[in-house]
Structure formats: C-alpha cells, structure tokens
N, C-alpha and C positions, 0 to 999 in steps of 0.2 A: 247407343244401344239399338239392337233391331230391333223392329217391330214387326217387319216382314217376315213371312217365312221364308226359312234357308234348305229345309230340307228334300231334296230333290221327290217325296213320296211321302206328306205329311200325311196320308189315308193311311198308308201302310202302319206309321206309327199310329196312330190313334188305333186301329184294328190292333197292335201289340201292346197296348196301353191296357185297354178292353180286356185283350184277352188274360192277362197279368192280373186284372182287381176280380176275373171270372170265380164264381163261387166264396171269394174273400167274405168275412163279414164286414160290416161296416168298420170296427175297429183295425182291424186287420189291415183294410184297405188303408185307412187313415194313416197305420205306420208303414204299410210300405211307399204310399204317397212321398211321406217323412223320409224314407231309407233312400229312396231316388230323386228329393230334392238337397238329401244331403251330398248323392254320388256327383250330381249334376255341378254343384257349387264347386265344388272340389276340378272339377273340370274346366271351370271356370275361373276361380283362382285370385279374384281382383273382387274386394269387398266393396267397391265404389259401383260396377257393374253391378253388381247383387241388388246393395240396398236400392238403386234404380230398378230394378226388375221389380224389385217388392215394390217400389213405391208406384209404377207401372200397373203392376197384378190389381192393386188395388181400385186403381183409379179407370181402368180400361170396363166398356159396356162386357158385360158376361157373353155377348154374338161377338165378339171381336178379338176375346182371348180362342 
C-alpha cells in the first residue's frame, strides 16, 4: 500500500475536492464523500488493498492523511 503521495498535483485535488463539498450540507457532503469512496474502490478493485487503507485511515495521525 502507498502511503506517499502519487499524484503529480495533490493541491489541485484537494482545491477540486473543496470545490465539489462547496455549498453541500453537511449530509450531502457525507454521501457524496460515500459516492466517491465507493467510485474510488471500484477503481481499485482488490478487497485486501481496501481493507488495508481502512485499517491505514484509521490508524494514521489526522496531519498525515
């Protein structure tokens, strides 16, 4: 699993992260948080990866995700 980032422009994402939860309510946000971790998985494909990310997400300091 990486842990690094791979994305050539991780600012840019997070700026289109941002701009996507913009005006959402909180609910809102929450499912589409849900709608694009479920696009993401699917992209990913390998259930042993996954549960490692969750087990990851959870265990990583909140400055470090």
């Amino acid at each position: 699993m990486k842990l690094t980032p791979q994305l050539q422009d991780p600012d840019a994402f997070y700026e289109q992260l941002l701009d996507a939860h913009a005006g959402l309510s909180r609910e809102d946000a929450e499912l589409l948080n849900a709608r694009l971790i479920l696009l993401l998985a699917n992209q990913i494909g390998d259930a042993r990866v996954l549960a490692d990310c969750i087990a990851a997400a959870r265990e990583l300091p909140v400055a470090a995700a």
